[in-house]
Phi, psi and omega in degrees: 000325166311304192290344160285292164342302197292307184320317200278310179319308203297306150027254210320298186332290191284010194242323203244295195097202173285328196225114213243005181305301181277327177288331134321317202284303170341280237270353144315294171311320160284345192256338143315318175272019166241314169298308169316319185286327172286342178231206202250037182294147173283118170290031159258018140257032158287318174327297177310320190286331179308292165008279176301316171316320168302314181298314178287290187322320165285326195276000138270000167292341183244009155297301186291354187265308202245351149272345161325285201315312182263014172270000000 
């Protein structure tokens, strides 16, 4: 049972981490681009939609980065 644990641990650790903000945003974007491929949504704004998820994820990293900084 240990060796399940640690296994299921190691996962969570490398899939979520520290920031677990871009591994929601990843299953949005993957679960948006699997509804698009069943139907008949056009896929040019996955680009977009990664994009943003790249911009929130930095702008909360460097939100917790500058409130760190001021404690």
């Amino acid at each position: 049972m240990k060796y399940v644990k640690a296994f299921f641990m190691f996962w969570f650790d490398f899939l979520i981490g520290d920031t677990p903000e871009i591994f929601v945003g990843a299953l949005i974007v993957l679960g948006v681009a699997a509804v698009a491929a069943k139907s008949s949504i056009s896929t040019e704004l996955l680009p977009a939609l990664v994009i943003v998820t790249l911009v929130l994820s930095v702008g909360w990293a460097v939100t917790r980065s500058v409130l760190k900084t001021k404690r």
